[in-house]
C-alpha positions in Angstrom: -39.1 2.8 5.8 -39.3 0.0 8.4 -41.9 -2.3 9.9 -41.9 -1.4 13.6 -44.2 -4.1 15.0 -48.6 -4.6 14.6 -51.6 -3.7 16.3 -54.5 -5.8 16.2 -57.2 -3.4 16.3 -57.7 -0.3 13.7 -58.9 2.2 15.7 -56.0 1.8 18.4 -53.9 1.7 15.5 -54.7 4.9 14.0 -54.3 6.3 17.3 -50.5 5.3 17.7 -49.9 6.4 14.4 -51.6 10.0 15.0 -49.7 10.0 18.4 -46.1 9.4 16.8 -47.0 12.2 14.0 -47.2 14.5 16.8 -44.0 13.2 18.3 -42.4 14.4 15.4 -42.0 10.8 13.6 -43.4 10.5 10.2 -45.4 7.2 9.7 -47.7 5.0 7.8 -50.3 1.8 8.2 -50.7 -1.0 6.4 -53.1 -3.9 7.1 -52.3 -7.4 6.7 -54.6 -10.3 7.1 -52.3 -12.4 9.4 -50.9 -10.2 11.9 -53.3 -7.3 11.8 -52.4 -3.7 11.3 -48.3 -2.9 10.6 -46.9 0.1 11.4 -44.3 1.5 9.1 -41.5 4.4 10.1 -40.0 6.6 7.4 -37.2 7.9 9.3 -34.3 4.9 10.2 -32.9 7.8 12.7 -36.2 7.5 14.5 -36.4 3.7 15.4 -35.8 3.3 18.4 -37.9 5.8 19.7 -41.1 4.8 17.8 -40.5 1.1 19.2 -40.0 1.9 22.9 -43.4 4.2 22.3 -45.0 1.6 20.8 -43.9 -0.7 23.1 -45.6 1.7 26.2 -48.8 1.9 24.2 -49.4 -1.9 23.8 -48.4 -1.8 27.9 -51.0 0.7 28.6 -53.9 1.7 24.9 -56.1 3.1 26.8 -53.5 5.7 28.7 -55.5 9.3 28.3 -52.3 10.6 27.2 -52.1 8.8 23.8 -55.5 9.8 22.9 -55.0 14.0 24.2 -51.6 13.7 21.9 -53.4 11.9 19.2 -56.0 14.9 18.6 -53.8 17.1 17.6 -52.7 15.4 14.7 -55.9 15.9 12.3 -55.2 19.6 12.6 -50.8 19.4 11.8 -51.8 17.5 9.1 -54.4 20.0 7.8 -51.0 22.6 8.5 -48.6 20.5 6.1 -51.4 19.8 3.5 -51.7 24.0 3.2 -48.3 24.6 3.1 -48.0 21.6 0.0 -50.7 23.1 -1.2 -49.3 26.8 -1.5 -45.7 24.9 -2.6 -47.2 23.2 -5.5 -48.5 26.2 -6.8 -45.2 27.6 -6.9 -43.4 24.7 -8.2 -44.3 21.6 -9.4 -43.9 18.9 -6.8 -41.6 16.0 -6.9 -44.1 13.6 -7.3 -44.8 14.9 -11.2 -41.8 14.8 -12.2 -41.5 11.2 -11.0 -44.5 9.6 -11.7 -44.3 6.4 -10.1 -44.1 3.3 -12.1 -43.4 0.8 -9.7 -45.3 0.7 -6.1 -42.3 2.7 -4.2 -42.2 5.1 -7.0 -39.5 6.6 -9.0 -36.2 7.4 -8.0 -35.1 10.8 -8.5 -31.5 9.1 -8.4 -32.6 6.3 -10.5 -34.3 8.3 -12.9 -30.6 11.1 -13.0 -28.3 7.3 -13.4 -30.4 6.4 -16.2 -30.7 10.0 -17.4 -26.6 10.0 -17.8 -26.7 6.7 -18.9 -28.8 7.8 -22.1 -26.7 10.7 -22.6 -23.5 8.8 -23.0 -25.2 6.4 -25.1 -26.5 8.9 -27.5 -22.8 10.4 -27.1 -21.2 7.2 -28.3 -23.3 7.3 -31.4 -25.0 3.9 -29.8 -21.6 2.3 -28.7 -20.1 2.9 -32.3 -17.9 5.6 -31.3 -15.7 4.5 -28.8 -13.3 7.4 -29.0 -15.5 10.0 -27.8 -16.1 8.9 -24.7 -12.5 7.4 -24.2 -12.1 9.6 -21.2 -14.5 7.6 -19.1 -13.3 4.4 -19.6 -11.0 3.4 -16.8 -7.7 4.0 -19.1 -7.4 5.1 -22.6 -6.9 2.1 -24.7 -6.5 3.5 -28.3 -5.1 1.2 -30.8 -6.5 -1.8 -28.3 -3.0 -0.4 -25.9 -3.2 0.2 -22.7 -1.4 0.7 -19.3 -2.6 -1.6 -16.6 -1.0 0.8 -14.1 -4.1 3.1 -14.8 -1.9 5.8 -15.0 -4.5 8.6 -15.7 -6.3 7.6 -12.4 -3.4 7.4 -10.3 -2.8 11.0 -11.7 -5.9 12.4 -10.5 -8.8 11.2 -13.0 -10.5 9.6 -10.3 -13.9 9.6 -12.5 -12.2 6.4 -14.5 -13.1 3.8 -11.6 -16.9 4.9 -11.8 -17.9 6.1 -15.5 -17.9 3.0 -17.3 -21.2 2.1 -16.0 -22.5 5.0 -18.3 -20.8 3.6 -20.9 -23.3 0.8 -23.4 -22.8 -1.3 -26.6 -25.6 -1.2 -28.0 -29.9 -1.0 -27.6 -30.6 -4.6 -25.7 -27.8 -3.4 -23.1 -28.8 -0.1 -22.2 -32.5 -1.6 -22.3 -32.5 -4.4 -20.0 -29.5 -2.6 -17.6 -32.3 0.3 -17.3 -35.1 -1.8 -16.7 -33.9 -3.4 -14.0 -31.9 0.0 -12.7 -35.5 1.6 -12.8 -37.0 -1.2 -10.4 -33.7 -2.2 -8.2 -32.9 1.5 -7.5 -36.1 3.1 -6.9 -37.2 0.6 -4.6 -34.0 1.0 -2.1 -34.8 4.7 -2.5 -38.0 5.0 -1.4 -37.5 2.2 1.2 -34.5 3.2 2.8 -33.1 6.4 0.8 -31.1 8.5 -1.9 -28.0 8.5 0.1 -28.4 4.9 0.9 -28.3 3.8 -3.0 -25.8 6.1 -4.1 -23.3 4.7 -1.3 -24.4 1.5 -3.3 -23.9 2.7 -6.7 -20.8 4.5 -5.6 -19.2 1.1 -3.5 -20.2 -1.4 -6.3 -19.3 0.8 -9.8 -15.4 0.9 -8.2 -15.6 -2.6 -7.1 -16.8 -4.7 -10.5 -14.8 -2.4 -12.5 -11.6 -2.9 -10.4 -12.5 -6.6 -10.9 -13.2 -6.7 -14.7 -10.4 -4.5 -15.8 -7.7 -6.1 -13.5 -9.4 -10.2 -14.1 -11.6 -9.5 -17.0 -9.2 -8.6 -19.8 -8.4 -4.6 -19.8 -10.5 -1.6 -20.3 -12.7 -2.5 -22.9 -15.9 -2.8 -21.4 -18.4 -0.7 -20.2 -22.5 -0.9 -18.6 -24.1 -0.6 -15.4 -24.9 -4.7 -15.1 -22.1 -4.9 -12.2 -24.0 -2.6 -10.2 -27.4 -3.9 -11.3 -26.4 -7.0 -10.0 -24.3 -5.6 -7.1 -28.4 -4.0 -6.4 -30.2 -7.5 -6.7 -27.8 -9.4 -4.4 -28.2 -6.4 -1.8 -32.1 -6.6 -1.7 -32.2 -10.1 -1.8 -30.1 -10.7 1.0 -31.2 -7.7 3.1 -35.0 -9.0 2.3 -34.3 -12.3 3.3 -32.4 -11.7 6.7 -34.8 -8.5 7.7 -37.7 -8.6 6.4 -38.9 -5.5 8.2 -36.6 -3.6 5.7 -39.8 -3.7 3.2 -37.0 -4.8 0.7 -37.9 -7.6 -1.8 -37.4 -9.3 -5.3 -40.6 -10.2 -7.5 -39.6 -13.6 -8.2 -39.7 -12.4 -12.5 -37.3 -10.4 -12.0 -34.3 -12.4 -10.0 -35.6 -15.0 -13.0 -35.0 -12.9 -15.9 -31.7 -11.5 -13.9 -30.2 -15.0 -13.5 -31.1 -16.1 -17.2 -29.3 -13.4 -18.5 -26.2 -14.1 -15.8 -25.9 -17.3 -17.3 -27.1 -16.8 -20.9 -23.8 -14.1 -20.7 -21.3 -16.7 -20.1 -22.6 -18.5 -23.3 -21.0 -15.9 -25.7 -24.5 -16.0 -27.4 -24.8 -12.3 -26.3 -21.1 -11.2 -28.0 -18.5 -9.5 -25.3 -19.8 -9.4 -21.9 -18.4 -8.1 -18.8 -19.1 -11.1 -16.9 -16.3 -10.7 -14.1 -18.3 -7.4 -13.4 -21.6 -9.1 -12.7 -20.3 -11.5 -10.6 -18.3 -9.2 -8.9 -21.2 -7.0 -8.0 -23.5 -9.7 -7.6 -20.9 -11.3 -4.7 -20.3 -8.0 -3.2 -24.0 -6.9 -3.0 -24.8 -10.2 -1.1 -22.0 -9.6 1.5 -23.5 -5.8 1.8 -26.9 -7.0 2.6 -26.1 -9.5 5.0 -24.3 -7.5 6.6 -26.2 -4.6 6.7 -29.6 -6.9 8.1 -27.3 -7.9 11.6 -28.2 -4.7 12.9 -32.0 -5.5 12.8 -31.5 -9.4 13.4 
């Protein structure tokens, strides 16, 4: 979802926004005390088309055509609220299985990560039991021996460069690593979209496990902090070079996030994979940037 421009006035506000829901583009208002009344797309696809009509509306508000288009909204949207309506008594929406605990929601993607995440935990008898999740660790190191070929990936395993994000130590690990999963990822969800974070996921899990098994001392190590971090250096950048992207960090969180960044190179925490975090970290800042030039 992204900020498209404001309208100073409510009432010729709500008509653009009931004028692009009949154009096919799905949208939303909210008012801000500065500029007045922002108007927020849902579709990224639809951009350009919502900003060259909203730049003929501000030209011309009181065109006759805006306000004939406009009617027509109250009754699609009586339409779609009967068809929800008939769908939910079918099958229980979306929205109740993810009951939102953060203002965008919750992730359906989030919410599967951490899903899997548990799973392998409970799997690994709480981290004790290495062995029996051996296959998703990037190579087999049994005995502490290992190839640093990767040999089982180069043979077709191709799960290896991902899984160990699944893969935790113990309770404070899995905690915090969800926690900040569960805010992170379902805010790039609902602000920009499922496919957009698992790109993420997908780009940063290979890239700070690549860089803690090859710089970080083998395949001993597992946890989703590389991409947690490889998350918080996306939104911060992306917020801070587009702020129409709706993207942001709640300064407690990038403070908690950094203490523990730097509280993990201290040893106080036992083995860490700290190549992975900064690995992530680095790679999720270049990501953002360069994903906010587009909008600059």
């Amino acid at each position: 979802m992204r900020l498209i421009g404001h309208l100073t006035e409510e009432s010729a506000a709500r008509t653009f926004a009931d004028y692009l829901y009949v154009e096919g583009i799905e949208n939303q208002l909210e008012h801000e005390v500065k500029d007045g009344w922002g108007v927020w797309v849902s579709e990224e696809d639809k951009l350009d088309r919502a900003t060259e009509l909203l730049s003929a509306f501000r030209a011309n508000p009181q065109d006759p055509e805006f306000r004939k288009r406009a009617k027509a909204a109250a009754s699609l949207r009586a339409d779609k609220a009967k068809d929800e309506t008939e769908y939910r008594n079918k099958l229980k929406s979306r929205r109740h299985l993810f009951q939102p605990l953060t203002p965008y929601g919750f992730g359906p993607l989030t919410f599967a990560l951490i899903v899997i995440s548990v799973t392998f935990f409970f799997l690994s008898r709480f981290g004790h039991e290495t062995e029996r999740v051996m296959s998703f660790y990037m190579t087999d190191w049994t005995g502490g021996r290992f190839d640093p070929r990767l040999p089982e990936i180069r043979h077709g395993q191709i799960w290896r460069l991902f899984t160990p994000i699944f893969l935790h130590g113990n309770i404070l690990h899995i905690l915090f690593n969800m926690l900040w999963l569960r805010d992170l990822g379902s805010m790039i969800e609902g602000r920009q979209s499922v496919l957009h974070l698992a790109v993420l996921v997908i780009v940063l899990a290979a890239f700070s496990n690549l860089a803690q098994f090859h710089f970080g001392g083998g395949p001993n190590f597992g946890g989703m902090s590389g991409v947690v971090y490889g998350l918080l250096g996306y939104i911060w950048m992306r917020g801070k070079f587009d702020p129409g992207s709706g993207l942001y960090l709640h300064p407690y969180t990038v403070t908690m996030m950094i203490l523990w960044f730097f509280l993990c190179y201290t040893n106080l925490m036992g083995p860490v994979a700290n190549t992975a975090h900064a690995a992530g970290l680095i790679l999720g800042m270049i990501l953002g940037f360069l994903s906010s030039l587009r909008y600059r």
